[in-house]
C-alpha positions as CSV (number, residue, x, y, z in Angstrom):
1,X,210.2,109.3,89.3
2,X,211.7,108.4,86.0
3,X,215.6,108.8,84.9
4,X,215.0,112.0,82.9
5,X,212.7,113.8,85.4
6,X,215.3,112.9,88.1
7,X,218.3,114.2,85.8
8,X,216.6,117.4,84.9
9,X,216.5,118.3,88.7
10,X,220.6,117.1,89.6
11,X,221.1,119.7,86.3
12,X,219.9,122.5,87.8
13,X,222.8,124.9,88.6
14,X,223.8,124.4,92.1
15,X,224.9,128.0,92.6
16,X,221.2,129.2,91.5
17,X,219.2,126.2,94.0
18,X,221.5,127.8,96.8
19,X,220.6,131.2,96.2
20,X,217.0,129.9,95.9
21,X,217.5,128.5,99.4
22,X,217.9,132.1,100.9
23,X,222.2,131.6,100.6
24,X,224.3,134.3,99.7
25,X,226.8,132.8,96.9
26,X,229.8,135.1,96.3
27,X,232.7,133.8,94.0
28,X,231.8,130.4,94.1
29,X,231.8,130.6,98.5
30,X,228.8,131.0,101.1
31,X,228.0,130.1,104.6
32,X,227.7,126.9,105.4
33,X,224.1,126.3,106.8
34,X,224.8,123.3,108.3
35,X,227.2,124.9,111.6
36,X,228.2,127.9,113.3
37,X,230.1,129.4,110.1
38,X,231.8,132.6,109.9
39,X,233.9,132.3,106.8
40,X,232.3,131.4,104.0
41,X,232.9,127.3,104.1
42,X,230.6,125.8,102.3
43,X,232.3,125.9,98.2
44,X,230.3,125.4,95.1
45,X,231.7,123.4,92.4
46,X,229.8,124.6,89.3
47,X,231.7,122.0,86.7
48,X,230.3,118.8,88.7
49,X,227.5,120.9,90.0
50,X,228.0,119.9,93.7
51,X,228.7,121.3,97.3
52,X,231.3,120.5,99.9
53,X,231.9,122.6,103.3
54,X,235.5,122.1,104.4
55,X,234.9,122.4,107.9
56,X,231.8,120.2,108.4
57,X,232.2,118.0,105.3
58,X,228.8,118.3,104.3
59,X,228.6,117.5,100.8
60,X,226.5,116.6,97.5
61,X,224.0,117.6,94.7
62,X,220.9,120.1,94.3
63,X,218.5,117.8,95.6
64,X,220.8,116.9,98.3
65,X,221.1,120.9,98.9
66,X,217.3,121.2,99.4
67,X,216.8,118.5,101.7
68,X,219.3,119.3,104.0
69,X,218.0,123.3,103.8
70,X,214.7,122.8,103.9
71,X,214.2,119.6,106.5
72,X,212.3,118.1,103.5
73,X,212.3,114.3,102.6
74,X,213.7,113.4,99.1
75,X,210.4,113.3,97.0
76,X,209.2,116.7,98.7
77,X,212.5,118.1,98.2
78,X,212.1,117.3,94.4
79,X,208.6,118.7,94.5
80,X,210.1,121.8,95.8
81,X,213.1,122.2,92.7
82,X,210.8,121.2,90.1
83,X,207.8,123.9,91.1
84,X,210.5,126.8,91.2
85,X,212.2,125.5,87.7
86,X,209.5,124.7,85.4
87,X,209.8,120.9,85.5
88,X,207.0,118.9,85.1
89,X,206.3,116.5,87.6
90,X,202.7,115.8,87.6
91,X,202.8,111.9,86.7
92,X,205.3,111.2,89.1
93,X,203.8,113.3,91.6
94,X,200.7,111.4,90.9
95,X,202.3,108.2,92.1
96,X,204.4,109.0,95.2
97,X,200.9,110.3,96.7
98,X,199.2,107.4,95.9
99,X,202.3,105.4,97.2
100,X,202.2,108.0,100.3
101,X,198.6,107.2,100.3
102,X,198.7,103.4,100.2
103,X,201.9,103.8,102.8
104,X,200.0,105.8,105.6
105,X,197.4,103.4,104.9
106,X,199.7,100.4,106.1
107,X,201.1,102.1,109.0
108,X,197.3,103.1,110.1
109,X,196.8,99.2,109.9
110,X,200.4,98.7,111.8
111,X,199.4,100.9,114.3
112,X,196.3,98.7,115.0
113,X,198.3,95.9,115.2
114,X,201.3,96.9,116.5
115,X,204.4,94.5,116.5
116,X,205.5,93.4,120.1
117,X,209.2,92.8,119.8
118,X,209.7,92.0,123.5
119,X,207.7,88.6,122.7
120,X,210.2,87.0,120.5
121,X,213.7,89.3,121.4
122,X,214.6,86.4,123.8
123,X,214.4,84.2,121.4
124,X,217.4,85.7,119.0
125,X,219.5,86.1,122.2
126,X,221.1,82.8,121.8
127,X,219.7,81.1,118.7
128,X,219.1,77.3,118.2
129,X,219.1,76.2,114.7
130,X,217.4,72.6,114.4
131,X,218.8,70.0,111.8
132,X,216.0,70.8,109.4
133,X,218.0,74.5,110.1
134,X,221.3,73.1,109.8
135,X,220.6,71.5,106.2
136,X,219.3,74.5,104.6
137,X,221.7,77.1,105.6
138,X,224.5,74.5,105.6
139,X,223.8,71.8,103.2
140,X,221.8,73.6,100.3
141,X,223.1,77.2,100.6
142,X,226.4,76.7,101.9
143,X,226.4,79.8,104.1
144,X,229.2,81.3,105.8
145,X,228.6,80.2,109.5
146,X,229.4,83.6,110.6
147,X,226.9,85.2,108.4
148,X,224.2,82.9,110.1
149,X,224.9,84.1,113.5
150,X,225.5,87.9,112.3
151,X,221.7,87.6,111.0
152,X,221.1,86.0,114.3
153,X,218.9,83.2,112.5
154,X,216.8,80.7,114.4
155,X,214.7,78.1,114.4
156,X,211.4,76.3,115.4
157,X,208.3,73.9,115.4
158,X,204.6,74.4,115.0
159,X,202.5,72.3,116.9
160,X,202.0,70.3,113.7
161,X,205.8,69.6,113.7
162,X,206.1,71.4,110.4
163,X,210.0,73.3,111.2
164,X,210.3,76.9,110.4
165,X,213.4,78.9,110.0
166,X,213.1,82.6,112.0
167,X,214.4,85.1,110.4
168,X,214.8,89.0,112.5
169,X,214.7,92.5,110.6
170,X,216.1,94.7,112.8
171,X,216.4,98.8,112.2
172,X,219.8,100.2,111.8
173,X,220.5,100.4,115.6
174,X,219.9,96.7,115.9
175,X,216.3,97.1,117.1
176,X,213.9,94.4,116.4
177,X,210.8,95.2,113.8
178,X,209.5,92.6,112.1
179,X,210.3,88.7,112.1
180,X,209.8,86.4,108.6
181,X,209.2,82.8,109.2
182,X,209.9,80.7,106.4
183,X,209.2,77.0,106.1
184,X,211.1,74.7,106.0
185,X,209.8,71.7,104.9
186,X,208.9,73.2,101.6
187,X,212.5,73.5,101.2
188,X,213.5,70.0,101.9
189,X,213.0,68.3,98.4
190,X,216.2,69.9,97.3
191,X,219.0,67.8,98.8
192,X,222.8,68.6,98.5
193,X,224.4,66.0,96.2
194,X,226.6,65.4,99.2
195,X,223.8,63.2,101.2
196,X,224.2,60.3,98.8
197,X,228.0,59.9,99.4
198,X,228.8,57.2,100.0
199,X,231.7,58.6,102.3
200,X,229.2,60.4,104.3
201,X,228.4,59.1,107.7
202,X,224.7,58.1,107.3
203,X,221.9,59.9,109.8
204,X,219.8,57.7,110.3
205,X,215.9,58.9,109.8
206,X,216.6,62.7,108.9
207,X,215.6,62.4,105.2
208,X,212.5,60.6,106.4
209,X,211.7,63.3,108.7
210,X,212.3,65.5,106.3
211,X,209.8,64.0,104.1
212,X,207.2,63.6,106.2
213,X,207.7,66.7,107.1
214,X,206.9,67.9,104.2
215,X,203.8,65.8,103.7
216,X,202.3,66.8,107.0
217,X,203.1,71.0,106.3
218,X,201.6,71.1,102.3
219,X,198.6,73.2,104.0
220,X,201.2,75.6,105.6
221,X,202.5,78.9,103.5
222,X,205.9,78.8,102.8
223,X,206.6,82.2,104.5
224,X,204.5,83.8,107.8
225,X,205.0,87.2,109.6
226,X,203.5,87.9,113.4
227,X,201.3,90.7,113.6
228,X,202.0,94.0,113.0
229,X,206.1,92.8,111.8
230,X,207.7,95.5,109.6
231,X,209.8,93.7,107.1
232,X,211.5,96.4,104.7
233,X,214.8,96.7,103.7
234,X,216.6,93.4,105.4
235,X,220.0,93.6,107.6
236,X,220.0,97.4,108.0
237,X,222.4,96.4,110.7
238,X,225.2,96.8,108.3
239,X,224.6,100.2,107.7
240,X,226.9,100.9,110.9
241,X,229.9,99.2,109.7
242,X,230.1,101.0,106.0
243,X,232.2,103.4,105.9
244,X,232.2,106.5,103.5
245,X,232.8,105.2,99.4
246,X,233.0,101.6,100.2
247,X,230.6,99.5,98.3
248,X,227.3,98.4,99.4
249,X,225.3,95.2,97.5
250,X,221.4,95.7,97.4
251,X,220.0,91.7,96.9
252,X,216.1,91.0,96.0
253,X,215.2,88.8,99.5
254,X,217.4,87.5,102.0
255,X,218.6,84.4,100.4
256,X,220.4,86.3,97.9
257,X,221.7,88.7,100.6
258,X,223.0,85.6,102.9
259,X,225.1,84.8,99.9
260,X,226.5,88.0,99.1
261,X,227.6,88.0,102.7
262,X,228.8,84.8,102.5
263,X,230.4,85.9,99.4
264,X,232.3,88.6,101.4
265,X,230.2,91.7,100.0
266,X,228.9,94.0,102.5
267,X,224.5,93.6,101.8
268,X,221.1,94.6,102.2
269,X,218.1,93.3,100.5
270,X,214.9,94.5,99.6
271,X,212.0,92.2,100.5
272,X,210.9,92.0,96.8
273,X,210.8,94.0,93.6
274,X,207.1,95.0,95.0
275,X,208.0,96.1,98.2
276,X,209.9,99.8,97.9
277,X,208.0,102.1,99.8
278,X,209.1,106.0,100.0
279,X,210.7,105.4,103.2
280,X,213.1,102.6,101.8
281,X,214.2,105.0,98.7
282,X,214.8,107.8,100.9
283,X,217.2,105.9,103.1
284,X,219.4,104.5,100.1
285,X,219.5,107.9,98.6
286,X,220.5,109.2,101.7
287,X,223.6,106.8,101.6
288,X,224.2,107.7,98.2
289,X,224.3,111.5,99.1
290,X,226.1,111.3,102.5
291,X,228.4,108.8,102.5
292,X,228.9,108.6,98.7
293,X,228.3,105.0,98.5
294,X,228.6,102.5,95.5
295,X,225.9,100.6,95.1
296,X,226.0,97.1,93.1
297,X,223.1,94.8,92.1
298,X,223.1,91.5,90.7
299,X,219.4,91.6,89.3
300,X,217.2,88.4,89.3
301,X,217.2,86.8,85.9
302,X,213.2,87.8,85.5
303,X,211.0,90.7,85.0
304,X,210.3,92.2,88.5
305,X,214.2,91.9,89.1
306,X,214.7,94.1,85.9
307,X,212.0,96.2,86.8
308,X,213.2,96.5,90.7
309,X,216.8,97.2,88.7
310,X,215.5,99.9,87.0
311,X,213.5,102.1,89.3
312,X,216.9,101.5,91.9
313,X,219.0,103.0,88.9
314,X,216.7,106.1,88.2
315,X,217.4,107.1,92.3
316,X,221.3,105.7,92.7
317,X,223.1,106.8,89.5
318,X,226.1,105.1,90.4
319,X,224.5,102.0,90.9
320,X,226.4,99.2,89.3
321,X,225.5,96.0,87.5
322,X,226.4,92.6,87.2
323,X,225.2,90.4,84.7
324,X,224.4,87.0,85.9
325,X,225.3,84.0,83.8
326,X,222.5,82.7,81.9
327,X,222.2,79.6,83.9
328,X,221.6,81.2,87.1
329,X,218.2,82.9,88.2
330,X,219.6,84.6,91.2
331,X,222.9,85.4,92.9
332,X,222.4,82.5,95.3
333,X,222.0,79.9,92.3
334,X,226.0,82.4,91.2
335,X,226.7,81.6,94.6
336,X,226.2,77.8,95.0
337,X,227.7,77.0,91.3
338,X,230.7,79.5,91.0
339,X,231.7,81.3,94.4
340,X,231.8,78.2,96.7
């Protein structure tokens, strides 16, 4: 849905959606909806176009309004304003069905393949990191300890010896959903300037390894996913701890959202600017309208990060953001040459 179409539908007078909505406004005052209410609590704002019940504290826009009302998700709910108010939403329409579409499609596939998180919960229990783990959190992106063991990261080896990092998606209640593997010896050939100090207390053999670790894994992907793992918006976890108007950081992949962490930013992360499905807007907008949260983004210096920037800002209107320097392609690269 683009920024106009999206704006047309906030605009609509609050007082004539509630009424719409089967609410009896009188001066400004109705019934709240949302509990037992008996005296007119729920107060329409008609200057910033917004509702707020004293009693219950249930609060926001128009579209928020219809949701809550109607038990509708956020496109539907839009669907809904526009048909009764003469805005056109046909193209946009168009494309959250075919996203719907190609959504249900995935989850029929999921379904077939479901993800068996009892198989690999053990193994985030008490993590191991390896040295080829050590280096890359440690050495090369100069993580916050404490971040690594919040994401519960771990590590392990193929049967080819090629050493993968493990990284858990878990649902906001901590439950397990998906698992990204990424490997590490693609990551080896960059080496933190501190290895060649000559201060340093040698390790013997671990930049060899490293090396042939890399030679013996240039067949392997850099990044794998067991069957059937859902790997959506990243350390939903968080979502627990934020509490109503404080800020919330949205990073494009984990990397970038370890080092917002790191950074001391409270983070989530969105797989990649191609992976937003209906499910993940929904759930940001429903922190914007409930918990009135800031959002802040440090878009990747590229064109999917612009692009990923833009659709986020047509659904979060107070999202915020922060220009990178030129020099730096993402906020770990901001991370690693001006934060730490």
């Amino acid at each position: 849905m683009n920024t106009p179409q999206l704006q047309s539908l906030r605009n609509l007078p609050i007082e004539e959606v509630a009424q719409r909505l089967g609410l009896n406004v009188i001066r400004h005052k109705a019934l709240c909806p949302f509990h037992n209410d008996h005296h007119a609590s729920l107060s329409f704002h008609r200057g910033r176009n917004t509702f707020r019940c004293f009693v219950c504290n249930a609060h926001g826009g128009t579209i928020d309004l219809a949701m809550r009302i109607l038990h509708k998700g956020f496109l539907d709910a839009c669907r809904w304003l526009a048909d009764g108010s003469n805005i056109c939403l046909e193209e946009t329409t168009k494309s959250a069905e075919n996203s719907s579409s190609q959504l249900s499609k995935d989850l029929e596939r999921s379904d077939q393949k479901k993800f068996d998180a009892s198989k690999y919960q053990r193994y985030f229990q008490h993590p191991i990191l390896s040295p080829e783990a050590r280096h890359f959190l440690f050495a090369q992106r100069r993580l916050d300890p404490r971040v690594v063991r919040w994401c519960r990261l771990t590590s392990w080896r193929d049967r080819q010896g090629t050493p993968w990092l493990q990284i858990p998606y878990f649902d906001p209640d901590g439950n397990l959903i998906g698992i990204q593997n990424r490997n590490l010896a693609l990551c080896s050939k960059v080496q933190d300037s501190s290895d060649s100090s000559p201060n340093r207390s040698a390790a013997p053999s671990k930049p060899d390894e490293r090396t042939l670790n890399a030679q013996s894994s240039e067949a392997a992907p850099r990044f794998r996913f067991p069957q059937g793992s859902r790997c959506s918006i990243y350390n939903l976890p968080i979502l627990r701890l934020l509490h109503p108007e404080e800020p919330l950081w949205i990073a494009e992949g984990a990397s970038d959202c370890w080092a917002l962490l790191s950074a001391g930013h409270k983070a989530i992360a969105i797989p990649s600017a191609t992976l937003l499905n209906p499910n993940d807007l929904q759930q940001l907008y429903t922190l914007y309208s409930q918990l009135s949260t800031p959002f802040h983004m440090a878009p990747d210096q590229d064109l999917p990060g612009e692009q990923l920037f833009l659709r986020l800002q047509a659904l979060l209107p107070n999202l915020t953001r922060h220009q990178l320097p030129q020099a730096c392609k993402d906020y770990s690269d901001y991370y690693l040459n001006f934060k730490v």
